[in-house]
DOKE-871875 format. One record per atom (N, C-alpha, C): residue in one letter; x, z, y. Coordinates in steps of 0.05 Angstrom, whole numbers, plus 5000, padded with zeros to 4 digits. Layout:
<sites>
AXZY ...
</sites>
This chain:
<sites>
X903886997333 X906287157327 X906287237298 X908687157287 X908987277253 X910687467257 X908787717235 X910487887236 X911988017202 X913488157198 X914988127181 X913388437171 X913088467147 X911688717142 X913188817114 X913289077116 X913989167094 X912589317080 X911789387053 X909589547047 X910989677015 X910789967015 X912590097005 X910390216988 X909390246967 X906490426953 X908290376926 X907290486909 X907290476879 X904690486856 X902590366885 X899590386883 X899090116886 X898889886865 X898289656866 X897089556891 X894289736892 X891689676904 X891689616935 X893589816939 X894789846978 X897289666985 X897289576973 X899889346964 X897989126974 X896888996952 X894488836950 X892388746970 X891488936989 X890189007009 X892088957023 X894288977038 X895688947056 X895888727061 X897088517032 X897388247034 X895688147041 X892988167031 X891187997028 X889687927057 X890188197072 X889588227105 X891788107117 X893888077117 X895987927130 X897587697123 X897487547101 X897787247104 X895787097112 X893387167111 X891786937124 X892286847154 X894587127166 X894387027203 X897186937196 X898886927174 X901886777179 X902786917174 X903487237177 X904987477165 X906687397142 X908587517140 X910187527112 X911087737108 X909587817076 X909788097068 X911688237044 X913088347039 X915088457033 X914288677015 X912988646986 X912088966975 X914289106957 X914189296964 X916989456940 X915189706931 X915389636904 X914389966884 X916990196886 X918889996883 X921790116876 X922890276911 X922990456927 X923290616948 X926290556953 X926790606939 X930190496936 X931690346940 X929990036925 X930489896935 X930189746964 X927189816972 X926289796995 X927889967021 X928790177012 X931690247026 X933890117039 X934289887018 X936589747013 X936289527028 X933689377028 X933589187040 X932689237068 X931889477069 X931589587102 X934389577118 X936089537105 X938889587118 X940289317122 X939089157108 X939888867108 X937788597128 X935588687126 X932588507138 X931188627164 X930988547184 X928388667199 X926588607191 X925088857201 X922688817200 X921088907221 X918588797225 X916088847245 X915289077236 X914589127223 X912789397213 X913989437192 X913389747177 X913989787151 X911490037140 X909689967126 X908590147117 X909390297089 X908990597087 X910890757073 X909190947063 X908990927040 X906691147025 X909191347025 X908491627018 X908991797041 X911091977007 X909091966984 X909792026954 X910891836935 X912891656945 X913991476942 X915991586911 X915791486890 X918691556867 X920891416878 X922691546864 X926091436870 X926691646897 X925691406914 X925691546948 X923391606954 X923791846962 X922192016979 X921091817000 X918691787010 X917391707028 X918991767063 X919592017065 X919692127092 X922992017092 X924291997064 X926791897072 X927491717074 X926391487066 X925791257064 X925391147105 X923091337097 X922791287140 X925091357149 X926691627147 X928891637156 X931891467153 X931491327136 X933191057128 X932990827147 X929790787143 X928290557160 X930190607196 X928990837203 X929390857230 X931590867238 X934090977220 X936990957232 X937990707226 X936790487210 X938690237207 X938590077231 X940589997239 X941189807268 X938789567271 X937889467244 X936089267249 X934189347243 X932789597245 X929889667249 X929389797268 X931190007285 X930190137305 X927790177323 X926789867324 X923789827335 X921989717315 X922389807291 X920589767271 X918789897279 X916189847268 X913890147269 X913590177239 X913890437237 X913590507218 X910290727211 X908290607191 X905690757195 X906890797159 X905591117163 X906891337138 X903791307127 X903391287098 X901491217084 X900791627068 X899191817079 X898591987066 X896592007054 X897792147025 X894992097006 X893292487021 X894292627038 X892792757046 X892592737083 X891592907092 X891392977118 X891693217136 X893093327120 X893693707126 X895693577150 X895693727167 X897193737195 X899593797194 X901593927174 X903394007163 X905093707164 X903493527144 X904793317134 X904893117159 X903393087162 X902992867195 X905293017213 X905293267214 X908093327238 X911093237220 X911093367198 X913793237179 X913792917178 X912592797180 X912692477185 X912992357211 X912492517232 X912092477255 X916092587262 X916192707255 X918992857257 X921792617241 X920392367224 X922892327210 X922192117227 X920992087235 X920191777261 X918691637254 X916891727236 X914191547233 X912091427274 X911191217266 X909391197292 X907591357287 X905391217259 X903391287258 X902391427230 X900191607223 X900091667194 X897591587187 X896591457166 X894291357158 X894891517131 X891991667136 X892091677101 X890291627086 X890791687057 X888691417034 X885891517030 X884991417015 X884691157013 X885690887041 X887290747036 X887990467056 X885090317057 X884490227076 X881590117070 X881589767093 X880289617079 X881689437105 X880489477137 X877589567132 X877089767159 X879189877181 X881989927168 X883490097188 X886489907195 X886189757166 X888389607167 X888689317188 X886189217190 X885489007192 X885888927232 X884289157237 X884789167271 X887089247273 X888189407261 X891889507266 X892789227269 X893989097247 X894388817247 X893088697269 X891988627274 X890588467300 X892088567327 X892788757332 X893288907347 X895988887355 X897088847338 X899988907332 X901688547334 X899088377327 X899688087327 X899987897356 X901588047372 X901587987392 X904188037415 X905987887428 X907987957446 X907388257461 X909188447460 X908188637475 X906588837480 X905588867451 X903788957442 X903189347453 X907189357443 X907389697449 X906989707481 X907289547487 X907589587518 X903889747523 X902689487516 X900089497523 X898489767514 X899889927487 X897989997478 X898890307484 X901390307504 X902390607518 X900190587546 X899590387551 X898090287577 X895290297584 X894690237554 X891190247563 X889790427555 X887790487569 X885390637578 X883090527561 X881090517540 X880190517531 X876490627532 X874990477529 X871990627533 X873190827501 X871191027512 X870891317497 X868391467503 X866191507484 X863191597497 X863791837466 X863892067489 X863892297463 X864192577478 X861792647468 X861492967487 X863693047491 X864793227501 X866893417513 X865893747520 X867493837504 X866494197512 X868994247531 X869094277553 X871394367564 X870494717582 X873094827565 X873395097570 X874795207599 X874395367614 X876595357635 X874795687644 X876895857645 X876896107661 X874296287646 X873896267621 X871996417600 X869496237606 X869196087618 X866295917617 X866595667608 X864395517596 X864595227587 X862795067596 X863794907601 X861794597610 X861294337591 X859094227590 X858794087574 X859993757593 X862293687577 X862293397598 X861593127580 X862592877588 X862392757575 X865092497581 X865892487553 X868792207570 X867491957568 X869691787580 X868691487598 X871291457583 X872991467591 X875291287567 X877891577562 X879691467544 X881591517536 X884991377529 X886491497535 X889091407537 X891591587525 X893191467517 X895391747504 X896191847519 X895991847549 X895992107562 X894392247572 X892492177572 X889792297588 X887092247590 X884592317595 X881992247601 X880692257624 X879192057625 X876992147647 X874292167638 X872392487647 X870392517635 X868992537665 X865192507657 X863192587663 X861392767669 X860892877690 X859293117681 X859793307707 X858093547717 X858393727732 X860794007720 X863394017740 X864794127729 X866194267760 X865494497767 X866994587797 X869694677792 X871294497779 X873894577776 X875994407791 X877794537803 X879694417822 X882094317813 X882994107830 X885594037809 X887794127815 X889594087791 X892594247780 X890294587761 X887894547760 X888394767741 X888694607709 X888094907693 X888994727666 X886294807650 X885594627637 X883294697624 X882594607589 X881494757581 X881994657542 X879494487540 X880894207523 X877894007515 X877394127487 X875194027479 X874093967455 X872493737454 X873493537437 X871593327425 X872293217399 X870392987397 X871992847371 X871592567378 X873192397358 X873992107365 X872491997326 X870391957326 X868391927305 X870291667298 X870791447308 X871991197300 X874291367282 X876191457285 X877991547261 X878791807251 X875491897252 X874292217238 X876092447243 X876292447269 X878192627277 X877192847303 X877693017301 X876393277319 X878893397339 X878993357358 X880393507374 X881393727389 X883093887402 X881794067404 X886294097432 X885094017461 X887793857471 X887694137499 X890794157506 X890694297525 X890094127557 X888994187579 X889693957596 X890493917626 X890493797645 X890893907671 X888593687687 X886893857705 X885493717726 X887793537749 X887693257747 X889493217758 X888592957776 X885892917775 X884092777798 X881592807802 X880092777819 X876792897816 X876292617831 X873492567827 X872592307833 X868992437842 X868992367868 X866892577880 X866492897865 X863192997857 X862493167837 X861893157818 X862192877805 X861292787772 X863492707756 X866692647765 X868492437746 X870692687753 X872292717729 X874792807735 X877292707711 X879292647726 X881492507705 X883692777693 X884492757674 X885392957662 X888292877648 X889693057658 X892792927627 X892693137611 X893493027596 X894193217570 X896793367571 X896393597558 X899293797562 X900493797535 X903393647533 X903693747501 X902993677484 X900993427483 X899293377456 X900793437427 X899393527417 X899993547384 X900693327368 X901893227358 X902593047342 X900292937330 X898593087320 X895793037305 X893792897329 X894493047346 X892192957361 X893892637377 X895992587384 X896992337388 X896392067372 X896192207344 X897191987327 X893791907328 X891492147325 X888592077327 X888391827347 X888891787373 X888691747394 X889991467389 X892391457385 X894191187370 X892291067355 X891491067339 X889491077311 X887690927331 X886590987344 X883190967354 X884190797376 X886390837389 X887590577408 X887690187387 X889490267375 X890590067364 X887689917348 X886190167338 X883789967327 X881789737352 X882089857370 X880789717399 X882389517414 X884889577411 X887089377427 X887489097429 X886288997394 X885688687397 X883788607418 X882188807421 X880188727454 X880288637472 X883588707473 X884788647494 X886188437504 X885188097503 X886487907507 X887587787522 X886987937548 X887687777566 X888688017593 X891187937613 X891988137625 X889988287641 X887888057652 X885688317672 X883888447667 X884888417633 X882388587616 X883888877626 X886788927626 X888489207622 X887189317659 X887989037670 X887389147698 X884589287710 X882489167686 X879989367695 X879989537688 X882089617659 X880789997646 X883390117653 X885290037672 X888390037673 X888790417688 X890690517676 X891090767695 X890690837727 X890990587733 X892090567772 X889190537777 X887090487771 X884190507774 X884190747761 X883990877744 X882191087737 X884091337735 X886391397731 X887391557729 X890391577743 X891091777764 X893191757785 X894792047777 X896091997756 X896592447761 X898492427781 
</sites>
């Protein structure tokens, strides 16, 4: 699958890096310094993706996304917002003009590289609202002034299933804490007991997630997703096995 990419920086270097990771699989890449112009041709070209440094001259970055997303021939673009910071502030304002995802800089091909892979494939969004993922990362979960130490088995953008001795019943609601070390990110999610699996496993959805904490989760999905080659790979880590809310 070729995909059509757009890459919007006024930073040679992330320009550079983009290409150099995506014509070797067939990609054809599209760089604009000029925001403006890249505007312009958003309104005229689809595209597969569009990556969008976020401090863009001419055009604003966030408006630029908001250009991207209302033109008739991008609507299912994805758009990943390039921040040169990581304050939570900015990730929700990007998340708000219709960004998917926010990566911010340094661009490294580390992050770029499995995105692409990921993304190089029929159906990709489908799969990657779908799967369940291994996840090995303590868990503090809070519930009724006491805390338990658990541990998760995988993760999904809606939910987890963790490890561990926990006498909590389901439909209550309980606060996680962990972190997702693959894309240096700390969590901190509301949740609901919403299956128990004897006295050691319990599946959990998330209430509300935060934009920050979505996009983490996106992030740390999409880097794993090329894993995923084949349909009964989805059917072993798949929701309908592990997680029923």
């Amino acid at each position: 699958m070729s995909l059509k990419i757009m890459v919007v920086d006024d930073e040679p270097l992330s320009q550079k890096l983009i290409r150099s990771l995506a014509a070797p699989s067939g990609h054809t890449v599209f760089t604009f310094e000029d925001s403006q112009e890249a505007g312009q041709r958003a309104e005229t070209q689809r595209f597969d993706v569009a990556f969008v440094a976020m401090g863009t001259p001419q055009l604003d970055g966030l408006e630029l996304a908001r250009r991207i997303r209302k033109s008739p021939l991008n609507l299912e673009a994805t758009i990943v917002m390039l921040s040169a910071t990581d304050d939570v502030k900015s990730l929700r304002t990007a998340y708000g003009e219709g960004a998917d995802l926010v990566l911010s800089k340094p661009v490294t091909a580390g992050r770029i590289r499995p995105m692409l892979a990921s993304m190089d494939s029929p159906g990709w969004k489908g799969r990657r609202h779908a799967a369940r993922l291994p996840l090995f990362s303590e868990v503090v979960c809070t519930w009724d002034g006491q805390q338990f130490p658990l541990r998760s088995m995988n993760i999904s953008e809606t939910g987890m299933l963790l490890q561990g001795l926990a006498d909590i019943e389901v439909g209550q609601e309980v606060r996680l804490e962990f972190k997702i070390a693959e894309v240096n990110a700390s969590l901190n999610v509301l949740a609901r007991i919403v299956r128990k699996e004897g006295t050691e496993r319990v599946a959990v959805a998330f209430i509300g997630l935060a934009p920050e904490g979505l996009n983490a989760i996106q992030l740390y999905v999409l880097g794993r997703l090329k894993d995923l080659t084949r349909p009964r790979d989805l059917s072993n880590i798949g929701m309908h096995r592990l997680f029923n809310p």
